[in-house]
C-alpha positions as CSV (number, residue, x, y, z in Angstrom):
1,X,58.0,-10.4,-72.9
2,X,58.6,-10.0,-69.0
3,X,60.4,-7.0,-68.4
4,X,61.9,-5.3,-65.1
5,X,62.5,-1.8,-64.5
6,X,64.7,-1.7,-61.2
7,X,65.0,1.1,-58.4
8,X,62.5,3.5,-59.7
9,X,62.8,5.1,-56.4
10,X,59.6,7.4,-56.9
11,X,57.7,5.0,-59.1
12,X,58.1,7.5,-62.1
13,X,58.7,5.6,-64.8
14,X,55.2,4.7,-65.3
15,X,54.0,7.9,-65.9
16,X,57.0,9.1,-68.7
17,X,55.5,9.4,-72.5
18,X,57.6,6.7,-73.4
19,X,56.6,4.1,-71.2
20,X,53.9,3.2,-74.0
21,X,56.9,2.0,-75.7
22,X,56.4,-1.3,-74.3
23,X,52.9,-1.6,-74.5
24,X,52.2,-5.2,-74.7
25,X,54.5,-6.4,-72.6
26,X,54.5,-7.9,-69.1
27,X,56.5,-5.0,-67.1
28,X,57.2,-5.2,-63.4
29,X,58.8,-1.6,-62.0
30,X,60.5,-2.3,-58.7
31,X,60.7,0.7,-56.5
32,X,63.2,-0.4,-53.7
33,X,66.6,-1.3,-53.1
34,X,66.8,-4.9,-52.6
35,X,69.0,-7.8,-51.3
36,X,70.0,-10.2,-53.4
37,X,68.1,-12.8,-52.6
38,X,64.8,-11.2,-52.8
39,X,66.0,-9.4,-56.3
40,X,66.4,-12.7,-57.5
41,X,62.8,-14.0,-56.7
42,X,61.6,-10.5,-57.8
43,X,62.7,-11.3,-61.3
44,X,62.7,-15.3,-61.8
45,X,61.2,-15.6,-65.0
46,X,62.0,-12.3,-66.4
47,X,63.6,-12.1,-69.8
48,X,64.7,-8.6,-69.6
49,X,65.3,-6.1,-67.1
50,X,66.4,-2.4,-67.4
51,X,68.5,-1.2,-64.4
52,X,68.2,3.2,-63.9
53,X,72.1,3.4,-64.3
54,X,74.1,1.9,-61.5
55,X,71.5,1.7,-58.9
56,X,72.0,-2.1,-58.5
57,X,75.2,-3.9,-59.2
58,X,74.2,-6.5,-61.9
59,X,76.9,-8.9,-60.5
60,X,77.9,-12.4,-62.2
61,X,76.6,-13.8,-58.8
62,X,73.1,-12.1,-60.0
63,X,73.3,-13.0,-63.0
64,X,74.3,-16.5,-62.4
65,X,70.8,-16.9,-60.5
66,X,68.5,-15.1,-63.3
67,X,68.5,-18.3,-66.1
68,X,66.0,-16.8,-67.4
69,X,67.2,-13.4,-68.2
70,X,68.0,-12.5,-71.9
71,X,69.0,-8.9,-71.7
72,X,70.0,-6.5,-70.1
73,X,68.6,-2.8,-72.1
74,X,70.8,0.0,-70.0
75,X,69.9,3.3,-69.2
76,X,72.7,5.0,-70.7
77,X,76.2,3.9,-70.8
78,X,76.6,0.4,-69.1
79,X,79.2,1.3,-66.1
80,X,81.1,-0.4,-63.6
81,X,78.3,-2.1,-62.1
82,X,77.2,-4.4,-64.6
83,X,79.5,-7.1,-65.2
84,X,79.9,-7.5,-69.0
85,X,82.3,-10.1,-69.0
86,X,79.5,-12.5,-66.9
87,X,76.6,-10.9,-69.5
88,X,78.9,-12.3,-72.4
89,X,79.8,-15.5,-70.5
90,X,75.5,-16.3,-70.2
91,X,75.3,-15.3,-73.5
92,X,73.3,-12.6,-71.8
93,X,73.1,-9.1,-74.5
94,X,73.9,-5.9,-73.1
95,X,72.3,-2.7,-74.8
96,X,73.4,0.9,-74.3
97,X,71.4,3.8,-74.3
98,X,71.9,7.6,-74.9
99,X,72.8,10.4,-71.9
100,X,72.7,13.9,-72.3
101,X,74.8,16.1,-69.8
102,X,72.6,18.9,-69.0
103,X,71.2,17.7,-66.1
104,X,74.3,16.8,-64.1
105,X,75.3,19.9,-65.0
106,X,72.3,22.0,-64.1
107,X,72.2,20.7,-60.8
108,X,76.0,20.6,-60.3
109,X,75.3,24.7,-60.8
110,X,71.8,24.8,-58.6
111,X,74.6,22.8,-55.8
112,X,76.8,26.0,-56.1
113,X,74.8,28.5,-56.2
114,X,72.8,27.1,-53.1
115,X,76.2,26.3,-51.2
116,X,77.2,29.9,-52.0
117,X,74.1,32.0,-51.1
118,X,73.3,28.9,-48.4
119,X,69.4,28.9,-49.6
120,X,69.5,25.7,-47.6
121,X,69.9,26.9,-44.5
122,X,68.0,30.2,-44.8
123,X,65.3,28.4,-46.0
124,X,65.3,25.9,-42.9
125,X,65.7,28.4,-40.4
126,X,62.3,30.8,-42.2
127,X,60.4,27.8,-42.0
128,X,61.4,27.9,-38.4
129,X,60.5,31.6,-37.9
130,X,63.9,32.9,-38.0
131,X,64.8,35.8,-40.1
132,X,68.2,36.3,-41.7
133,X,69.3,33.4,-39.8
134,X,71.3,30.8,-41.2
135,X,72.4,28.7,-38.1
136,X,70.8,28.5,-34.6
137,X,74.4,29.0,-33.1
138,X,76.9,32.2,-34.3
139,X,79.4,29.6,-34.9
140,X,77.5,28.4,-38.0
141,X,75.5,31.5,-38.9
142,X,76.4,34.0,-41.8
143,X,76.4,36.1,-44.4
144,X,76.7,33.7,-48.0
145,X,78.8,35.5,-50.9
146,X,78.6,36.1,-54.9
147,X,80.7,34.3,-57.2
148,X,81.4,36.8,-59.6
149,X,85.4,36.9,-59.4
150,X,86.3,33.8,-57.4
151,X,87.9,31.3,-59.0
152,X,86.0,28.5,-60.8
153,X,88.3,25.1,-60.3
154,X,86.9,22.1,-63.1
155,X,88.7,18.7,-62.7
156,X,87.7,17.2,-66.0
157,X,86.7,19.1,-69.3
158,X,84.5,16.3,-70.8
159,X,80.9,17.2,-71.9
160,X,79.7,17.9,-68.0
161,X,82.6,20.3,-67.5
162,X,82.6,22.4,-70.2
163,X,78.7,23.3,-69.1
164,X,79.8,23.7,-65.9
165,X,82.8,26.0,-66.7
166,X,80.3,27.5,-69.3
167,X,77.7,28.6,-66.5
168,X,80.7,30.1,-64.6
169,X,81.9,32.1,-67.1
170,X,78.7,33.6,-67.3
171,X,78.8,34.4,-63.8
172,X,81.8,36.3,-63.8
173,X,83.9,33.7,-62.5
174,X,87.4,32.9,-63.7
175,X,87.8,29.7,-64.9
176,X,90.9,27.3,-64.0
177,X,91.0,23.7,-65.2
178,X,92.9,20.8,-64.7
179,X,92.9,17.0,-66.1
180,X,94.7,15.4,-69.0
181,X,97.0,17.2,-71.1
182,X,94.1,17.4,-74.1
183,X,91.5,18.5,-72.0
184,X,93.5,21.1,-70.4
185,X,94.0,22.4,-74.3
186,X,90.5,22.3,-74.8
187,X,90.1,24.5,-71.7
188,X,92.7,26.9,-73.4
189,X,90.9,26.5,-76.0
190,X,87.8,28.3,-75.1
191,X,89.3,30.8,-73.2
192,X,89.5,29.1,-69.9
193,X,93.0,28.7,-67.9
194,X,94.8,25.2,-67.3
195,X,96.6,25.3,-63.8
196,X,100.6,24.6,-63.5
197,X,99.6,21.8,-61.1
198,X,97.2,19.9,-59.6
199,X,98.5,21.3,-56.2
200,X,98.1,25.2,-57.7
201,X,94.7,24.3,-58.8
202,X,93.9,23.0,-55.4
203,X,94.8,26.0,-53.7
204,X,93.8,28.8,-55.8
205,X,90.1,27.4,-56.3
206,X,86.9,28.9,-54.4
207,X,85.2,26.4,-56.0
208,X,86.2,23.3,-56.9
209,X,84.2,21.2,-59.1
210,X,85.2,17.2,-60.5
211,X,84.0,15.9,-63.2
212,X,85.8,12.4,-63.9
213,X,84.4,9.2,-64.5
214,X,85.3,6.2,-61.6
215,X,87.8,3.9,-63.3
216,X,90.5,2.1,-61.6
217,X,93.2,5.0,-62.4
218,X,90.9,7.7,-61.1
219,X,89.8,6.1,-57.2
220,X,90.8,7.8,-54.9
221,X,92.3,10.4,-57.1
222,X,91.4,13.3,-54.9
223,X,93.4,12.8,-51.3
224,X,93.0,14.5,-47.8
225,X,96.5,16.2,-48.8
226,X,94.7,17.4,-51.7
227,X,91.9,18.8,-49.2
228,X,94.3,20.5,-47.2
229,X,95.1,22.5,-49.8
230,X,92.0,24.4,-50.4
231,X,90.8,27.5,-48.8
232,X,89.0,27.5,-45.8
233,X,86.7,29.6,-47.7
234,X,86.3,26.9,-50.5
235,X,83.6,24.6,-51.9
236,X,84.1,21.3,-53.2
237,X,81.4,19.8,-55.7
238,X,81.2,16.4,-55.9
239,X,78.2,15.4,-58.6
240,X,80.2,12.3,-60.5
241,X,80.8,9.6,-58.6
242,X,81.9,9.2,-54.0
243,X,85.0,6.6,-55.0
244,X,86.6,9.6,-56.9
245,X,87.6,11.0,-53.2
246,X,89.8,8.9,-51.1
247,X,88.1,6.9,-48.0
248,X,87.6,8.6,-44.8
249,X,89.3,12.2,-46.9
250,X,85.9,14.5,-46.6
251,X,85.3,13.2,-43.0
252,X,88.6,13.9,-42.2
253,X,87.8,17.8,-44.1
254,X,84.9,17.7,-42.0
255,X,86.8,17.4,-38.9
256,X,89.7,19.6,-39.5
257,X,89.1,22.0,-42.7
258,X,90.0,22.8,-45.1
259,X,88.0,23.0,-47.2
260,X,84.9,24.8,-45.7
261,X,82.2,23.3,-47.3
262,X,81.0,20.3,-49.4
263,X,78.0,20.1,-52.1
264,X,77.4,16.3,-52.2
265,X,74.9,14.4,-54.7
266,X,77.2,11.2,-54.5
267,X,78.0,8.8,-51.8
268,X,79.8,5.8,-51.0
269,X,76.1,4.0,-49.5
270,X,73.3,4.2,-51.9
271,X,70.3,5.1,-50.3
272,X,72.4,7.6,-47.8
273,X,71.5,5.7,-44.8
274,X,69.7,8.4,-42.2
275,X,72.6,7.8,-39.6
276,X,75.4,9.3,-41.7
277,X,77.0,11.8,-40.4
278,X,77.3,14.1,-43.8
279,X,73.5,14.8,-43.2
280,X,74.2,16.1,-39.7
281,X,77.2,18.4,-40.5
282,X,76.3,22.1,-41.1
283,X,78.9,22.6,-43.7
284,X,77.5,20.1,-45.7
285,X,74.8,20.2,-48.6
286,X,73.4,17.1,-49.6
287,X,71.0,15.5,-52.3
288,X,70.3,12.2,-52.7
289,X,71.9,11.4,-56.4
290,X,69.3,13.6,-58.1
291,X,71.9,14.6,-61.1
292,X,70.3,12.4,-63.9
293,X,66.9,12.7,-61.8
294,X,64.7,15.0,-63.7
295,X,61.7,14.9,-66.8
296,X,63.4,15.5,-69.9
297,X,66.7,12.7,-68.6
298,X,64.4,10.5,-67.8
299,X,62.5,10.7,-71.1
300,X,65.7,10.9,-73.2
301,X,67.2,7.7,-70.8
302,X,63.8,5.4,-71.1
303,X,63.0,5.9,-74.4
304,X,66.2,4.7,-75.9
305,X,66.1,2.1,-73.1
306,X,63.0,1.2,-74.5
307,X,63.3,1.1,-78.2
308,X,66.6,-0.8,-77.7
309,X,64.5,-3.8,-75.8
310,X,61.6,-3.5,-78.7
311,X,64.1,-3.9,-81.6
312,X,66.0,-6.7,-79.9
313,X,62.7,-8.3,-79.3
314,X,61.3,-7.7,-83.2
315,X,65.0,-9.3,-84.1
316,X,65.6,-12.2,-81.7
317,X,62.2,-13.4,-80.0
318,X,62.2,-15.7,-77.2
319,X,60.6,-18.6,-79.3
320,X,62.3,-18.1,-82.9
């Protein structure tokens, strides 16, 4: 069988353990972004391709131009970019794979801590040959803080949030929660608080951390009011997904505070074009969608990616 593996960014799906799963198959691993006309002639012929979660928007425009293509074997949950409805309508199938949440959280953590103690910044300015120096200018230098006893805010208790709330706990931090009704409960539940309010939990947070997947009810669900809110102290962690923060809110933050900083692994633009303007502002922290981006995700996500295309292929060949 021909298979694709799209936007492995640094060509490391070749060397996972797993990727002997598909010994004996043609594979092609693409390591760019592409448009959609030269995606199309990348996989003409292809029966299969297996997109690293919602790097590429498998549109029914795409898939209206891959005749070919007989499934679609998804690295985790199949989101909002894939269009099931067109799969279905080309009779095309759609496999799901397995996720674990440690990474997302991990680095959702590693963002915090480095935001708090600003490691970024120090570390720049040693490899400069500047010590104790955060910022070239006093308007952007200083001291970073300890979390122990500021106020942990989590926007969505699901299976990311809890870690994260988890990791907070442990650092002394008190933990405040808001979302739906039943995972405020949970919160409550294991000893966290649930805010009165979505505006209280705004305010009171010195770190604010969301959590929520992008459906239509949640876009935009975070607003520049909601911003203006925060501390000029605070942190806002963004590690889910860009659309969950309404358009033109954390440039607007940026501009006039609050809050102080942002801890972004999530944009609106995927590859963060080099002209953006988050990567020039000294308040903000960026990494280029690395929260799924590590070893033991990548195993866990390519080998049930993997096993899904073998079994379809041992049940339905091309030629039966």
């Amino acid at each position: 069988m021909r298979i694709a593996i799209l936007d492995d960014y640094q060509d490391a799906v070749r060397g996972l353990d797993c990727f002997a799963l598909l010994d004996g198959h043609e594979v092609t691993v693409l390591t760019r972004p592409m448009t959609e006309d030269a995606l199309v002639q990348a996989l003409a012929g292809h029966d299969a391709i297996v997109p690293i979660r919602e790097r590429t928007a498998i549109t029914a425009r795409l898939l209206a131009r891959l005749p070919d293509l007989m499934v679609i074997s998804q690295t985790g949950k199949a989101g909002r970019s894939l269009d099931r409805a067109a799969a279905r309508a080309r009779n095309i199938a759609v496999l799901e794979g397995e996720g674990d949440p440690t990474a997302p959280a991990e680095l959702t953590w590693a963002l915090v801590m480095a935001a708090y103690r600003r490691i970024p910044q120090y570390a720049a300015r040693l490899q400069a040959g500047a010590w104790q120096s955060a910022a070239a200018t006093s308007a952007h230098d200083g001291i970073g803080r300890a979390l122990n006893g500021d106020v942990l805010g989590i926007w969505g208790y699901g299976r990311i949030g809890r870690l994260v709330a988890g990791y907070g706990k442990a650092f002394g931090m008190r933990v405040v929660v808001w979302g739906s009704p039943a995972s405020r409960l949970r919160a409550v539940e294991d000893g966290h608080a649930a805010a009165p309010s979505k505006a209280a939990f705004f305010a009171q947070a010195d770190v604010l951390s969301l959590h929520l997947r992008l459906e239509d009810a949640t876009r935009g669900i975070v607003t520049a009011a909601d911003l203006a809110r925060m501390k000029p102290s605070a942190l806002l962690v963004n590690t889910s997904r860009a659309g969950l923060i309404e358009d033109g809110a954390v440039e607007a933050a940026l501009r006039d505070g609050p809050p102080g900083t942002f801890a972004l692994d999530v944009f609106d633009q995927e590859p963060l074009p080099a002209s953006s303007p988050l990567l020039r502002a000294p308040n903000v922290i960026a990494t280029p969608h690395l929260g799924y981006v590590e070893q033991k995700s990548y195993e866990l996500y390519f080998t049930s990616a993997f096993r899904n295309l073998v079994d379809f292929f041992a049940a339905a060949p091309p030629d039966a």
